[in-house]
KEROSE-138493 format. One record per residue: x, y, z of N, C-alpha, C in turn; residue number from 1; residue in three letters. Coordinates in Angstrom, 1 decimal, padded with zeros to 4 digits, always signed. Last residue first. Layout:
REM KEROSE-138493
<pt <X Y Z> <X Y Z> <X Y Z> NUM "ALA">
...
This chain:
REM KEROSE-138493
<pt <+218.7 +131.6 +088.7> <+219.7 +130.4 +088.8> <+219.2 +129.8 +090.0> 97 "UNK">
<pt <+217.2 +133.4 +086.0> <+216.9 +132.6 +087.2> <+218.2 +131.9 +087.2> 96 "UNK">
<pt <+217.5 +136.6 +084.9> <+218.3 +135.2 +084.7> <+218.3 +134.4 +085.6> 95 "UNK">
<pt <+215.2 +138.4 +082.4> <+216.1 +138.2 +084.1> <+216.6 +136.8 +084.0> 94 "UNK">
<pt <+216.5 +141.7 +080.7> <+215.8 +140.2 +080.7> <+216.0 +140.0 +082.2> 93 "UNK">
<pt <+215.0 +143.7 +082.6> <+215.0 +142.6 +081.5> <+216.1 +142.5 +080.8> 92 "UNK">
<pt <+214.2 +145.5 +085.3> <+215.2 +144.6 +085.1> <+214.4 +143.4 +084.0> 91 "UNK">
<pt <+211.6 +146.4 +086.3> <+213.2 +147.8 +085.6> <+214.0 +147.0 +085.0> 90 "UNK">
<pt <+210.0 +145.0 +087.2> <+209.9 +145.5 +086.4> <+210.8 +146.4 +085.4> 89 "UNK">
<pt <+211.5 +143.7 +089.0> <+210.9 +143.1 +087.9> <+210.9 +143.4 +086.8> 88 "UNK">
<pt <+211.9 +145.3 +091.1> <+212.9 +145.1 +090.6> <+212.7 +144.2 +089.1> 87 "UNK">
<pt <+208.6 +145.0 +091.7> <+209.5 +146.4 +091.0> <+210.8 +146.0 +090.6> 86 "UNK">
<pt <+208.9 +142.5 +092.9> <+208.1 +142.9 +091.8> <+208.1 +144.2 +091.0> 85 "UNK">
<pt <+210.6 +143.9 +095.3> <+211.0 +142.4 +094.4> <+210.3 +142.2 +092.7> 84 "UNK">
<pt <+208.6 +145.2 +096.7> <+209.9 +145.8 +096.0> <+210.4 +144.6 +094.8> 83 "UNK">
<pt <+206.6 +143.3 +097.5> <+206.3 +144.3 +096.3> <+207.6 +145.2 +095.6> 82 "UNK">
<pt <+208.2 +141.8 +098.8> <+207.7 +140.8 +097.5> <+207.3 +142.1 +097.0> 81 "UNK">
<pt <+211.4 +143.4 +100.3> <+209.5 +142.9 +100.3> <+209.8 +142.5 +099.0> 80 "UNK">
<pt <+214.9 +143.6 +100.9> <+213.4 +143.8 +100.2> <+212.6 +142.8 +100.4> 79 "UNK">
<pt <+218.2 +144.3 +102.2> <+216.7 +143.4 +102.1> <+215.9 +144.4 +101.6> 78 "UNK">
<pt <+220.7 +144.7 +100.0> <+219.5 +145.2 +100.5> <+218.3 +144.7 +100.8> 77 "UNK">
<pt <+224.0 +143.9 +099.4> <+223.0 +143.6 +099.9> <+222.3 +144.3 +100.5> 76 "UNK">
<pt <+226.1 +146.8 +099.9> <+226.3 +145.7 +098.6> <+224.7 +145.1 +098.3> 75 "UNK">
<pt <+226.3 +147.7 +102.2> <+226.7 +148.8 +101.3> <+226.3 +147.7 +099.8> 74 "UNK">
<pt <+226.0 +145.2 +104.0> <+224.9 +146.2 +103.8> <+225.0 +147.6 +102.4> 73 "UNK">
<pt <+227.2 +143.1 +104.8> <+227.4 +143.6 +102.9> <+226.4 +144.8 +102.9> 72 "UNK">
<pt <+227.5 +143.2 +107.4> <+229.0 +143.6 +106.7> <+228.6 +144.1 +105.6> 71 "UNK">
<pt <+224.8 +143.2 +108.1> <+225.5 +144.3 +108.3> <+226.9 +144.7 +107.4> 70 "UNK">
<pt <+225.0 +140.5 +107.3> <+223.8 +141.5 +106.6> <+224.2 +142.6 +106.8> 69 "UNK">
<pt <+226.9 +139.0 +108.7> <+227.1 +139.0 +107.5> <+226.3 +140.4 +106.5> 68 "UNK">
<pt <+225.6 +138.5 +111.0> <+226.7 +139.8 +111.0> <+226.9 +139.9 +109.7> 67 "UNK">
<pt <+222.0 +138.0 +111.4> <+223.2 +137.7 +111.1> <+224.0 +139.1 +110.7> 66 "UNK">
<pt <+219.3 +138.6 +111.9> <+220.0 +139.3 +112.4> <+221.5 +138.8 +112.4> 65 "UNK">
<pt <+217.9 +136.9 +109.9> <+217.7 +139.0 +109.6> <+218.6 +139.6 +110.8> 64 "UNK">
<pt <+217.7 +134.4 +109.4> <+218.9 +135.1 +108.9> <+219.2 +136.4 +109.4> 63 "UNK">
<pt <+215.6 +132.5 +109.8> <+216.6 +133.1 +111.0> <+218.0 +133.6 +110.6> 62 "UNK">
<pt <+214.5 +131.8 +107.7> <+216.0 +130.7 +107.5> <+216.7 +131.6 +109.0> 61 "UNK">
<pt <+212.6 +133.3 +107.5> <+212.3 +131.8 +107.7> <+213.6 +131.6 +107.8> 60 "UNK">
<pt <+213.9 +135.9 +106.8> <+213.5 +135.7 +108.5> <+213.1 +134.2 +108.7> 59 "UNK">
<pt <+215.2 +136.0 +104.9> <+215.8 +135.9 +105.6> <+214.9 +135.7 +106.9> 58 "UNK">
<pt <+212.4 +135.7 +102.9> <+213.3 +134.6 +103.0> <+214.2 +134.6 +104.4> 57 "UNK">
<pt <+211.4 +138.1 +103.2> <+210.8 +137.1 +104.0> <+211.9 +135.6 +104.0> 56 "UNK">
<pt <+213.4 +139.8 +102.7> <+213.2 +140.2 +103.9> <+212.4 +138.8 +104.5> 55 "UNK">
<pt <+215.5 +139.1 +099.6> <+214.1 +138.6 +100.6> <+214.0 +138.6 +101.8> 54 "UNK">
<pt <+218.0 +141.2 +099.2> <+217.9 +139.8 +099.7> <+216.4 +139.9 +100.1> 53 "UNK">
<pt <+220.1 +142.6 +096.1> <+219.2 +142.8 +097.1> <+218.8 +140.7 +097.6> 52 "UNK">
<pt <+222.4 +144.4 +095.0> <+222.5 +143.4 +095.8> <+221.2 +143.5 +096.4> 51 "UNK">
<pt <+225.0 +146.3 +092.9> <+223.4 +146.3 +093.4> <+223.1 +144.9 +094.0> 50 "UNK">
<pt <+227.2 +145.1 +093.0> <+227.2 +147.0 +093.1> <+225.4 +146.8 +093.8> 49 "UNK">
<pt <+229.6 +142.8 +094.5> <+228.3 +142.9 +094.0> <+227.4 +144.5 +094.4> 48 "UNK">
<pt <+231.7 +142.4 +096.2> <+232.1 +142.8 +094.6> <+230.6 +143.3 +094.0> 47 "UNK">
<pt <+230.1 +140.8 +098.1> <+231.2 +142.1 +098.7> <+231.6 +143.2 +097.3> 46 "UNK">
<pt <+230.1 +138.0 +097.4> <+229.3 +139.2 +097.4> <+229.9 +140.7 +097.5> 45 "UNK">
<pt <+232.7 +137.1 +097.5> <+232.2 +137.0 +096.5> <+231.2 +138.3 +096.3> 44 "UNK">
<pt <+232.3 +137.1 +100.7> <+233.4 +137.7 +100.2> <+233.2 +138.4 +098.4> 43 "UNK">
<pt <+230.3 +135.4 +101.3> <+231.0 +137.0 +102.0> <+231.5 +138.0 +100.7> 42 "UNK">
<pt <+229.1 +132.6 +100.6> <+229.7 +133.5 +099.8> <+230.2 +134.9 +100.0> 41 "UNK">
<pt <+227.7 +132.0 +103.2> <+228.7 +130.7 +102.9> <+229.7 +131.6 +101.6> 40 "UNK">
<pt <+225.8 +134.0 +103.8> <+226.7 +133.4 +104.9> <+227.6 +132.5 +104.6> 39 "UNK">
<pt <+224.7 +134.5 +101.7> <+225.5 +135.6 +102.5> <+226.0 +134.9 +103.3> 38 "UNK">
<pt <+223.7 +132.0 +100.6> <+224.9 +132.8 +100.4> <+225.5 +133.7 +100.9> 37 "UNK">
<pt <+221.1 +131.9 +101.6> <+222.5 +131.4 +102.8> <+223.6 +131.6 +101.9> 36 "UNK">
<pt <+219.5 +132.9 +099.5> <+219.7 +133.4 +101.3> <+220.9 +133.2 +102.0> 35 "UNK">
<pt <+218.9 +130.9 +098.3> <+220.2 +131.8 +097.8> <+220.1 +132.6 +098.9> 34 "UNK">
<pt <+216.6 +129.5 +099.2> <+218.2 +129.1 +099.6> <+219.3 +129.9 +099.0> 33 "UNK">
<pt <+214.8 +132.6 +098.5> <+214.3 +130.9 +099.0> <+216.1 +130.4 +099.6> 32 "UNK">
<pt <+216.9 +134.7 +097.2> <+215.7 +134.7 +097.4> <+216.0 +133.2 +097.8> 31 "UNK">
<pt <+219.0 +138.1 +095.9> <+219.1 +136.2 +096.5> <+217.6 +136.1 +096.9> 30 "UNK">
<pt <+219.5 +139.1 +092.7> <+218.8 +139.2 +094.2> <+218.7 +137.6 +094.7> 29 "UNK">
<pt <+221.5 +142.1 +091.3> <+221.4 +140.5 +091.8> <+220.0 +140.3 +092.9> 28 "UNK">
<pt <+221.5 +143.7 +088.2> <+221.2 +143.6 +089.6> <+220.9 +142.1 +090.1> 27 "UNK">
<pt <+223.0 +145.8 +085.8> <+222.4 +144.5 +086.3> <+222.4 +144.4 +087.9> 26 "UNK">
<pt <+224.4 +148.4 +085.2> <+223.1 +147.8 +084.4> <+222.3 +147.1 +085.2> 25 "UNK">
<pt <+227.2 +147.6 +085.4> <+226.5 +148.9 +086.5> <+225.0 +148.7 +086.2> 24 "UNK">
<pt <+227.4 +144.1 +084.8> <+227.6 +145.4 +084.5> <+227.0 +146.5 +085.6> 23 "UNK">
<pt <+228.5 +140.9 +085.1> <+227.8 +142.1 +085.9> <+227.9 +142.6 +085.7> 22 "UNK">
<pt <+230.5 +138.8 +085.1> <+229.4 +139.3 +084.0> <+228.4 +140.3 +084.1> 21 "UNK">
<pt <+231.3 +138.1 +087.2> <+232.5 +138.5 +086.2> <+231.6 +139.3 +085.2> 20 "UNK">
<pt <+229.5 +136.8 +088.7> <+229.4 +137.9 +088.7> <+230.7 +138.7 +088.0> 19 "UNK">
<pt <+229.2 +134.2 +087.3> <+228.7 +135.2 +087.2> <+228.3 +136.9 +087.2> 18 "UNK">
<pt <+232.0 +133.3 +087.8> <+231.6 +133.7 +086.5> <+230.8 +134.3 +086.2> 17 "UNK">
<pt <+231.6 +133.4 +090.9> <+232.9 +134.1 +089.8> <+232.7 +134.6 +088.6> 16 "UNK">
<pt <+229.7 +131.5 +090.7> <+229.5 +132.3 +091.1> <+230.2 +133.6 +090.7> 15 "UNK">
<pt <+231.4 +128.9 +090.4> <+230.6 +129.2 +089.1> <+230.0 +130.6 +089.9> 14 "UNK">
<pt <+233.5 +130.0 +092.3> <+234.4 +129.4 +090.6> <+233.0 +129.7 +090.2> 13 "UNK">
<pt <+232.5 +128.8 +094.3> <+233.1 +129.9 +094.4> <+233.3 +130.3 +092.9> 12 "UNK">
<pt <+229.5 +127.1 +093.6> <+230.7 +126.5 +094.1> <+231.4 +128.3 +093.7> 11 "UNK">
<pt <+225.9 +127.1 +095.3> <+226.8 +127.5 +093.9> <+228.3 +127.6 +094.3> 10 "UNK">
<pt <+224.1 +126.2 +096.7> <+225.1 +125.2 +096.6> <+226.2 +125.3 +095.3> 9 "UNK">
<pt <+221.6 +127.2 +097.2> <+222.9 +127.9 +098.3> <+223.8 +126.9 +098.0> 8 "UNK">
<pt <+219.5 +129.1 +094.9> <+220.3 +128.1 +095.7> <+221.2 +128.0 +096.5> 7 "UNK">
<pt <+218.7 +131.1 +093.8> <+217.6 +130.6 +094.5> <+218.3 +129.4 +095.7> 6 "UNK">
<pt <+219.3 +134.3 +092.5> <+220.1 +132.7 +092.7> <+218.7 +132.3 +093.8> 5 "UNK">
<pt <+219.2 +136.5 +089.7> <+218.1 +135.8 +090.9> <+218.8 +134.3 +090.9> 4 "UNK">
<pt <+219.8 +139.2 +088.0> <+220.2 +137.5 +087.9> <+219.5 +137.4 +090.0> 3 "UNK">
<pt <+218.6 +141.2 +085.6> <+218.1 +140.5 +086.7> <+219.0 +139.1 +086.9> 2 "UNK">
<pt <+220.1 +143.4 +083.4> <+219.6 +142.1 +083.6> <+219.5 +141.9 +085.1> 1 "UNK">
């Protein structure tokens, strides 16, 4: 499964639950305001096996040189809209949040 967060106002606790539900299978990608979770969720992420972030999201929010992207780098992977469109394709169902 695909889970895609779009928002940056997910509380520790409902974030938990999702990624409680994460198999080797499933992949996360932050995109638009799920961007600023790397900077407000660290830690949370840190647990996350496949991890990818919008190269264009992070550069409009002045993200792409934050310490955060280095710390989860083993976890979080920026990507392009055509990688993004590949993670599309490998990953069904997908689960917008």
């Amino acid at each position: 499964m695909l889970y895609t967060f779009s928002n940056a106002q997910y509380s520790a606790t409902e974030l938990q639950r999702y990624f409680a539900q994460l198999t080797e299978q499933d992949a996360v990608v932050l995109w638009g305001d799920g961007v600023l979770l790397m900077v407000k969720q660290v830690a949370l992420l840190q647990h996350v096996k496949k991890g990818y972030v919008m190269q264009e999201d992070l550069i409009a929010r002045q993200l792409q040189q934050h310490p955060n992207l280095t710390l989860l780098k083993d976890h979080i992977q920026p990507i392009n809209m055509t990688q993004f469109v590949t993670l599309t394709e490998q990953y069904s169902p997908q689960f917008a949040l």
